[in-house]
Backbone as JSON, one array per atom type, in Angstrom:
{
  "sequence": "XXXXXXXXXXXXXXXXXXXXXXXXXXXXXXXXXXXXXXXXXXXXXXXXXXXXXXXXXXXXXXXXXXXXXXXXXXXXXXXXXXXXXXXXXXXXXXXXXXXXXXXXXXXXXXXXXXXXXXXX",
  "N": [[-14.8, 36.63, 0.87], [-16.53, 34.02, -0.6], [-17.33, 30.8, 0.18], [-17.13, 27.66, -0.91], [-19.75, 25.38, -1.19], [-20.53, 22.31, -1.09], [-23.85, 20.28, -1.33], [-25.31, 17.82, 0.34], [-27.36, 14.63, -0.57], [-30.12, 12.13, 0.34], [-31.79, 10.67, -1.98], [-33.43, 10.53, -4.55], [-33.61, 9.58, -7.71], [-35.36, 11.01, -9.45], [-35.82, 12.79, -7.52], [-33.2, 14.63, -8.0], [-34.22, 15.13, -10.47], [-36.15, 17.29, -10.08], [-34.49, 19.25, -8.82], [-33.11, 19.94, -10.84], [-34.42, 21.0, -12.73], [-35.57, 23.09, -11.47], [-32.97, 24.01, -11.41], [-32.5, 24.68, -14.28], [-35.0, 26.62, -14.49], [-33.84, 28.9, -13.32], [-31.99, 29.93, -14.02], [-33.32, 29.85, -16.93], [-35.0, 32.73, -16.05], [-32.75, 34.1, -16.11], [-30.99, 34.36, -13.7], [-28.09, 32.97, -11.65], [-27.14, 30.16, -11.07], [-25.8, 28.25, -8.64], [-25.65, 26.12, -7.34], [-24.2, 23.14, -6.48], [-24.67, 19.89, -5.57], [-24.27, 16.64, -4.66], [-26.08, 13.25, -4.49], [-27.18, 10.11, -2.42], [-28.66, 7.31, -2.82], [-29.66, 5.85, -0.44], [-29.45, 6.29, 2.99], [-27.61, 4.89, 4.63], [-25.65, 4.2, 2.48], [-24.93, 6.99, 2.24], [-23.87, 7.57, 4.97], [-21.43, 5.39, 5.21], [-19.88, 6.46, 3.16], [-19.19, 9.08, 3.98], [-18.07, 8.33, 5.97], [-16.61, 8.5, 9.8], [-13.62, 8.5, 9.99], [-13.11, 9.68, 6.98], [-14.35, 11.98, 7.03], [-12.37, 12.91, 8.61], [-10.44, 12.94, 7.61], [-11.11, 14.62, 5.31], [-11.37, 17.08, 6.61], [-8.78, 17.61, 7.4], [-7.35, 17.9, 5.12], [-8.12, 19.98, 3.8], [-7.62, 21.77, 5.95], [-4.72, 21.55, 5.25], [-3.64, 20.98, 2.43], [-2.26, 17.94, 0.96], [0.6, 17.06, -0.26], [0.86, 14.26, -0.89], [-0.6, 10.87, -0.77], [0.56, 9.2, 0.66], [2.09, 11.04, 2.58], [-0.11, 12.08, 3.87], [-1.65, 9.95, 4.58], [0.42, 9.09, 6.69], [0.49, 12.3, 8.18], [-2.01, 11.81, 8.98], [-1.67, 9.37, 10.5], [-1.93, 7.46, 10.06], [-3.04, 4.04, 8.71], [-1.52, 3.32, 5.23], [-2.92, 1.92, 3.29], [-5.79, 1.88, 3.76], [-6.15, 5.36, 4.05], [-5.45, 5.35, 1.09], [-7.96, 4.32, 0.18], [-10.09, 5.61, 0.97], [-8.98, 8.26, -0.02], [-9.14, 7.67, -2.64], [-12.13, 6.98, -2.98], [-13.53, 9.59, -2.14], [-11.99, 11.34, -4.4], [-13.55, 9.75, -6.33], [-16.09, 11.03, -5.75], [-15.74, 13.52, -6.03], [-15.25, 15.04, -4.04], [-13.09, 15.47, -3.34], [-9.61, 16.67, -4.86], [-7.14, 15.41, -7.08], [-3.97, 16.04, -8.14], [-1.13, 16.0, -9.65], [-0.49, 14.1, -7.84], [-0.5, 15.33, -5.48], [-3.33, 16.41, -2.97], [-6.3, 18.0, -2.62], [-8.55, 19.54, -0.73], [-11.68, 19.95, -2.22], [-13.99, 21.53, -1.29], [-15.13, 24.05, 0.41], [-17.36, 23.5, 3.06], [-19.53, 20.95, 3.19], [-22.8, 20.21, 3.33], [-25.34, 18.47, 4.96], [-28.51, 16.88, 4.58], [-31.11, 15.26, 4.97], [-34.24, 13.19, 5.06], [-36.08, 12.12, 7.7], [-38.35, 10.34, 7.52], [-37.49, 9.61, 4.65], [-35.0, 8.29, 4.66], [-34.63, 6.17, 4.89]],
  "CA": [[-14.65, 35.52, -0.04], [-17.54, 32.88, -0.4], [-16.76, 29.38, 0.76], [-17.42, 27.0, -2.16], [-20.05, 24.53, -0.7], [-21.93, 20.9, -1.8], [-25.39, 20.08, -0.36], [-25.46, 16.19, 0.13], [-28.5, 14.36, -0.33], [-30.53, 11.22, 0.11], [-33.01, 11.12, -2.81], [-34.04, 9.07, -5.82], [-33.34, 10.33, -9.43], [-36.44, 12.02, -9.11], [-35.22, 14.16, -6.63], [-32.18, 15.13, -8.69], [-34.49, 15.81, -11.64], [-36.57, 18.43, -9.43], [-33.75, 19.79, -8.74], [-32.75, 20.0, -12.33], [-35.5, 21.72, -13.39], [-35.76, 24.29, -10.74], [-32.24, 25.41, -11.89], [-32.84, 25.59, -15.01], [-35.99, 28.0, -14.42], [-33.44, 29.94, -12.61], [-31.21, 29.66, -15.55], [-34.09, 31.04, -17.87], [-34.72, 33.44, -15.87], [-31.22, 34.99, -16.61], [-30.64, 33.81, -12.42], [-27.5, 32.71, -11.81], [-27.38, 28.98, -10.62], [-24.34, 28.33, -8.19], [-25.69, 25.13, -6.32], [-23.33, 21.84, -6.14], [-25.32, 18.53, -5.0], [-24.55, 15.27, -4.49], [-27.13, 12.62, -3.46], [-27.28, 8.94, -2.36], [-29.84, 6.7, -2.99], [-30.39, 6.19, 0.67], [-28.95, 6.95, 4.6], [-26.58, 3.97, 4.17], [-24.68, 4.43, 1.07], [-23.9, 8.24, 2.84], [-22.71, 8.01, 5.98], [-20.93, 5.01, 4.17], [-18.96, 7.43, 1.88], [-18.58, 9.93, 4.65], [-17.46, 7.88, 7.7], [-16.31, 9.77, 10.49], [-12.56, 8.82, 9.5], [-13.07, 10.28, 6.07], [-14.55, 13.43, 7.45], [-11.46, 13.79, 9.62], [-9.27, 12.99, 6.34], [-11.78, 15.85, 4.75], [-10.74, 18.56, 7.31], [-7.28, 18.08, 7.2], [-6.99, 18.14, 4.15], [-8.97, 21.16, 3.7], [-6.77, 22.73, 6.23], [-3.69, 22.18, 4.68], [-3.94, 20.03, 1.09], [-1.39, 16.88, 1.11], [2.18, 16.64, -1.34], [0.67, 12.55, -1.23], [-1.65, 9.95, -0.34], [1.85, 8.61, 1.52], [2.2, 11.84, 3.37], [-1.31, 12.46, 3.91], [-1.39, 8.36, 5.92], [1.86, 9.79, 7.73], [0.06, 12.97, 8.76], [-3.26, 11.41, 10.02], [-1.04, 8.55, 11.8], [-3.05, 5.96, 9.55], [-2.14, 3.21, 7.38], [-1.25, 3.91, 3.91], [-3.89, 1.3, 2.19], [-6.72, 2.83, 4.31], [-6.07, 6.46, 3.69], [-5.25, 5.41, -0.12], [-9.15, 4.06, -0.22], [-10.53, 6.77, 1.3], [-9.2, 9.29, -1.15], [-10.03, 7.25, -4.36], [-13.74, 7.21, -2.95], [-13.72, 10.97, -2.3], [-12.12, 11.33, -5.13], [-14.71, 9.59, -7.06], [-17.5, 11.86, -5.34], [-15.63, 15.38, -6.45], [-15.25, 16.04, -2.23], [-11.06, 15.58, -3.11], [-9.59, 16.51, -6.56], [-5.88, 14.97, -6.87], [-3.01, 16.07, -8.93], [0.24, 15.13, -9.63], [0.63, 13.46, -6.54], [-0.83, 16.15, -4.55], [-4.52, 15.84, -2.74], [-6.42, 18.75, -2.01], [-10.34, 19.64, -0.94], [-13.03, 20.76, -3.42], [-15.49, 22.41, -1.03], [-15.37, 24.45, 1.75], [-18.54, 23.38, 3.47], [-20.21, 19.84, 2.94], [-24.33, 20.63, 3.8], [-25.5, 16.97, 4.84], [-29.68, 16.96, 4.46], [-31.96, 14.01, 4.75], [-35.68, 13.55, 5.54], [-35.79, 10.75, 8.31], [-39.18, 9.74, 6.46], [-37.56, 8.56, 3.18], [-33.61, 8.2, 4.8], [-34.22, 4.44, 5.14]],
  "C": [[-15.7, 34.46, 0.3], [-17.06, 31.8, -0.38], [-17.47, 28.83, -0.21], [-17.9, 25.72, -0.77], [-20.87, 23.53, -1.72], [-22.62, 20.56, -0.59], [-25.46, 18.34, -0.68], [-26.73, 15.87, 0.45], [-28.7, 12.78, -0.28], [-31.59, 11.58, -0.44], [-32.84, 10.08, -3.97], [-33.57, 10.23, -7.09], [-34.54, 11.21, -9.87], [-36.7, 13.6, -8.37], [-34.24, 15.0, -7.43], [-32.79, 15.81, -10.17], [-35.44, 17.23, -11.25], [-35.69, 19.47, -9.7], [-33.12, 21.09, -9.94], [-33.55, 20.83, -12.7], [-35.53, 22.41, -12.78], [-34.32, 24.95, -10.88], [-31.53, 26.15, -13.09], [-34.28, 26.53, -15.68], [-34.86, 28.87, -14.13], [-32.88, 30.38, -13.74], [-31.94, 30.78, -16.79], [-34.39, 32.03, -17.58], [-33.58, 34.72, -15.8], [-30.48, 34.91, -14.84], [-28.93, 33.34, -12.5], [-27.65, 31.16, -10.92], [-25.86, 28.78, -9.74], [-24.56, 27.27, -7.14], [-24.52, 23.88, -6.86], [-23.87, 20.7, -5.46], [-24.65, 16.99, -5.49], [-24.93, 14.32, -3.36], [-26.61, 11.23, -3.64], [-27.83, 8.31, -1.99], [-29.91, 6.08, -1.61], [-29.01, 6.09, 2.19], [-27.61, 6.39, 4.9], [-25.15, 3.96, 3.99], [-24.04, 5.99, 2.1], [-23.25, 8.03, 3.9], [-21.38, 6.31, 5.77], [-19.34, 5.65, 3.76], [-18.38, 8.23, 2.94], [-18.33, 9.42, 6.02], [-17.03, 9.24, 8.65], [-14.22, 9.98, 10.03], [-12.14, 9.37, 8.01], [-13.84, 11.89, 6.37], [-13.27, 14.22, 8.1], [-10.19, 13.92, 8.55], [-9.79, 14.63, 5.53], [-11.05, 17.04, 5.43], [-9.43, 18.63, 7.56], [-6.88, 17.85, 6.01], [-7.19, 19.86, 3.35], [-7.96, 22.31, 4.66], [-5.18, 23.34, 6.0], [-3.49, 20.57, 3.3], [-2.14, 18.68, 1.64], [-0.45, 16.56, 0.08], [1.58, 15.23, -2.14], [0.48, 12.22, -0.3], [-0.48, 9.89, 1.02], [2.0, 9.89, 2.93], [1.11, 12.13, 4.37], [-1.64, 11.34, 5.31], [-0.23, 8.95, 7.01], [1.26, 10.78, 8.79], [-1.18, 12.63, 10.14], [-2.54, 10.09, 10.94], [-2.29, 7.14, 11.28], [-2.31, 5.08, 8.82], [-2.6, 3.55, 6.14], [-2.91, 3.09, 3.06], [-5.29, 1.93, 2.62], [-6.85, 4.32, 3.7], [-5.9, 6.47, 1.81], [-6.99, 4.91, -0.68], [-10.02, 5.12, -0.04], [-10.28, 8.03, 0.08], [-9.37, 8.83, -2.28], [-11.32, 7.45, -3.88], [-13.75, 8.54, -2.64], [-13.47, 11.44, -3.57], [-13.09, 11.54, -5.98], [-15.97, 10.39, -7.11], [-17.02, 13.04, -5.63], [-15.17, 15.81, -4.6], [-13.24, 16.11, -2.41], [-10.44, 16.09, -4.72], [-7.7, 15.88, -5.89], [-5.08, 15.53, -8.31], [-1.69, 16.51, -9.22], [0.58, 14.87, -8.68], [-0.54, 14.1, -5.29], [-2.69, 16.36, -4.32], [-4.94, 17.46, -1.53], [-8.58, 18.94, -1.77], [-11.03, 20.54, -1.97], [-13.58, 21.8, -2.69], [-14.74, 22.52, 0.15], [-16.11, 24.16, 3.2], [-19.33, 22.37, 2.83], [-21.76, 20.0, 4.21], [-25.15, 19.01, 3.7], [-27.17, 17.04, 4.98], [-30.48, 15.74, 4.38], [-33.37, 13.86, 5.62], [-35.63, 12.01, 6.25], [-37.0, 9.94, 7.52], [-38.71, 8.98, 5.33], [-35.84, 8.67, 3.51], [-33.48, 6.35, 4.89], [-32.98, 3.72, 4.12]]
}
């Protein structure tokens, strides 16, 4: 079974239109395209988004999805308003999907990439 992964980036809209275009060549080529990216406009903004306590919310979630936010704060031994910000901003980025209540991971494998040259 293949592990469903996203490739995180720091890059400019420029970057993302590269991107774009190299998969749909693949595309025309009759290729199949099966990448997942999301980037942020610089070094910041990501580790930011992916703190280390939202990474550790990431893998337990991933190892066993959460009933609720409420449960989820309970589990990690956090407070509720914390852990309730954390998964709206994952959320928002696709790394969590939520529903009815219940909070589970998208991806298998988050691929973190950045060129120290243009990570400023």
């Amino acid at each position: 079974m293949s592990k469903r992964r996203v490739n995180v980036h720091v890059g400019s809209m420029k970057d993302m239109g590269r991107r774009f275009i190299r998969a749909w060549k693949q595309v025309e080529r009759g290729e199949k395209v099966r990448e997942e990216h999301l980037t942020f406009a610089d070094l910041a903004t990501l580790l930011n988004a992916l703190s280390p306590k939202r990474l550790e919310l990431l893998r337990e979630v991933h190892r066993e999805s959460a009933r609720s936010v409420r449960a989820l704060a309970q589990r990690l031994q956090r407070d509720y308003k914390r852990v309730h910000e954390d998964v709206e901003t994952l959320t928002e980025l696709g790394l969590l999907q939520r529903d009815d209540g219940r909070v589970a991971a998208t991806y298998d494998v988050i691929h973190a990439d950045f060129d120290l040259r243009s990570a400023a």
